[in-house]
C-alpha positions as CSV (number, residue, x, y, z in Angstrom):
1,X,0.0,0.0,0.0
2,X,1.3,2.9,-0.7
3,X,1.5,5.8,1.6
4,X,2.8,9.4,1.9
5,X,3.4,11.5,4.8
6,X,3.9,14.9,5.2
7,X,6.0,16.9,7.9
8,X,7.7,20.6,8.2
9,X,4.6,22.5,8.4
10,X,4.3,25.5,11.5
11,X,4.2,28.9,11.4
12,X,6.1,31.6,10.5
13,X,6.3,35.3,9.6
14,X,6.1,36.7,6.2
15,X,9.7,36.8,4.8
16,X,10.4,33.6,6.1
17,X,11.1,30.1,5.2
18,X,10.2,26.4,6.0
19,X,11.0,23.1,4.3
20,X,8.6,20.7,3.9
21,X,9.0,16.9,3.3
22,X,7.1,14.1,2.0
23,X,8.1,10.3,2.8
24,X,6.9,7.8,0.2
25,X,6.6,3.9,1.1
26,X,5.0,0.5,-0.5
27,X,6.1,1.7,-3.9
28,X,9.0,2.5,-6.2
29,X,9.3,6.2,-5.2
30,X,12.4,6.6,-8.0
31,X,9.6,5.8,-11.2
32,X,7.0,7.9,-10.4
33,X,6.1,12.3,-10.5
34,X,6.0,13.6,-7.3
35,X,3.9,16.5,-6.8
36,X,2.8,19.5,-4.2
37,X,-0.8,21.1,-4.2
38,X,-2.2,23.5,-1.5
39,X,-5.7,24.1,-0.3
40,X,-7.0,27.1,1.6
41,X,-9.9,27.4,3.3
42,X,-13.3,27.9,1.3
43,X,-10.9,27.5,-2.0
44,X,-10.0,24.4,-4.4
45,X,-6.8,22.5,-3.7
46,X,-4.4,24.1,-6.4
47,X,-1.0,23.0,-7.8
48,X,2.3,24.1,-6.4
49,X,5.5,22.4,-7.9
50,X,6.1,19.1,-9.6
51,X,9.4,17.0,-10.7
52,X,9.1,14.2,-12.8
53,X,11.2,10.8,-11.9
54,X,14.4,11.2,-12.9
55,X,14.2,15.3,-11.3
56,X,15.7,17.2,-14.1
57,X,12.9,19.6,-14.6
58,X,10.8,21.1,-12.5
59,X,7.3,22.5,-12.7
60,X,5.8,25.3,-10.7
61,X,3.0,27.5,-10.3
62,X,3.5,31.2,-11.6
63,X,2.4,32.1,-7.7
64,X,5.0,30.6,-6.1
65,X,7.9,30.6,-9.0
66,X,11.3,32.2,-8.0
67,X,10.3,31.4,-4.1
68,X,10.0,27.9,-3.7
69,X,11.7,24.8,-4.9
70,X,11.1,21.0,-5.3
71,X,13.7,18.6,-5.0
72,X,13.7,15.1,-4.2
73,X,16.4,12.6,-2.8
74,X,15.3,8.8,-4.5
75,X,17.5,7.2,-1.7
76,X,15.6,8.6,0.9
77,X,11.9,8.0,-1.0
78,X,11.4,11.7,0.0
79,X,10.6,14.6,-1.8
80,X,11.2,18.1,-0.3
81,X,9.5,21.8,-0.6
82,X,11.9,24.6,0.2
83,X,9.2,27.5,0.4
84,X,11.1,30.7,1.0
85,X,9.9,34.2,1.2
86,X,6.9,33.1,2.4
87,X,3.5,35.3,1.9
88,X,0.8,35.7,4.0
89,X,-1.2,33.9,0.8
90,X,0.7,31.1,1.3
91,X,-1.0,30.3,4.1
92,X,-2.8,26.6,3.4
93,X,-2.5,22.8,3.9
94,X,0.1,21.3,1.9
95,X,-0.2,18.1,0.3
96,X,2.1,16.1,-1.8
97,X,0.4,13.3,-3.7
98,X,1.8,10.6,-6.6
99,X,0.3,8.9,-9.3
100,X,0.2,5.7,-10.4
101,X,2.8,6.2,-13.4
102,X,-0.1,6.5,-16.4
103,X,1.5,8.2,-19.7
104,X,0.4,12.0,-20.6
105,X,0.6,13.0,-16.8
106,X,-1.5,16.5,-17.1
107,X,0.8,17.2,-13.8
108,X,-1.0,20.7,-12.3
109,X,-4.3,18.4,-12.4
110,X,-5.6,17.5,-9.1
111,X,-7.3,14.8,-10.5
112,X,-4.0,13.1,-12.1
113,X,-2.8,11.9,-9.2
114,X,-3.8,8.7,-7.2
115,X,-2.4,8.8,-3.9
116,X,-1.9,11.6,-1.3
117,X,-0.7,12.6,2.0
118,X,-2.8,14.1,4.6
119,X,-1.7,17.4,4.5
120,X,0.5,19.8,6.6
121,X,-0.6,22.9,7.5
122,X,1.6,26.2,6.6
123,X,1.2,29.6,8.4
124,X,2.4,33.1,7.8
125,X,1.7,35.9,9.5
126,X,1.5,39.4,8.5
């Protein structure tokens, strides 16, 4: 089964930084996209960064480009979030989330992915 947890969430002020990670098990993790999305309250869960398996490119929303990076380490099955000069529209649960390897991954499509984390929450303050 596979299974993804999330950790490095907390709060902090606007300028700041945190690093968030994501532990994959019961797969592969070296094969497969890894992804972050974000979800506010009273908004849809939105796409944040992407990197495909072998990490050589990475994908990121125009909101967050410039500020935050995605990385992953294969021999750790962990893929990481550096989210730096944070904004108080930041502010949501983070969730990183895998899919099940199809072909044509529409990767900024919540609904390409198969399995997710339960989320960690991410605070700034004004």
């Amino acid at each position: 089964q596979v299974q993804l947890v999330e950790s490095g969430g907390g709060l902090v002020q606007a300028g700041g930084s945190l690093r968030l990670s994501c532990a994959v098990s019961g797969r592969t993790f070296s094969s497969y996209t890894m992804a972050w999305f974000r979800q506010s309250p009273g908004k849809e869960r939105e796409f944040v960064a992407a990197i495909r398996w072998n990490g050589i490119i990475p994908y990121y929303a125009d909101s967050v480009k410039g500020r935050f990076t995605i990385s992953r380490e294969n021999t750790k099955n962990t893929v990481y979030l550096q989210m730096r000069s944070l904004k108080p529209e930041d502010t949501a649960v983070y969730y990183c989330a895998t899919d099940i390897g199809r072909s044509g991954l529409r990767i900024t499509v919540v609904s390409e992915y198969d399995y997710w984390g339960q989320g960690t929450q991410v605070t700034v303050s004004s």
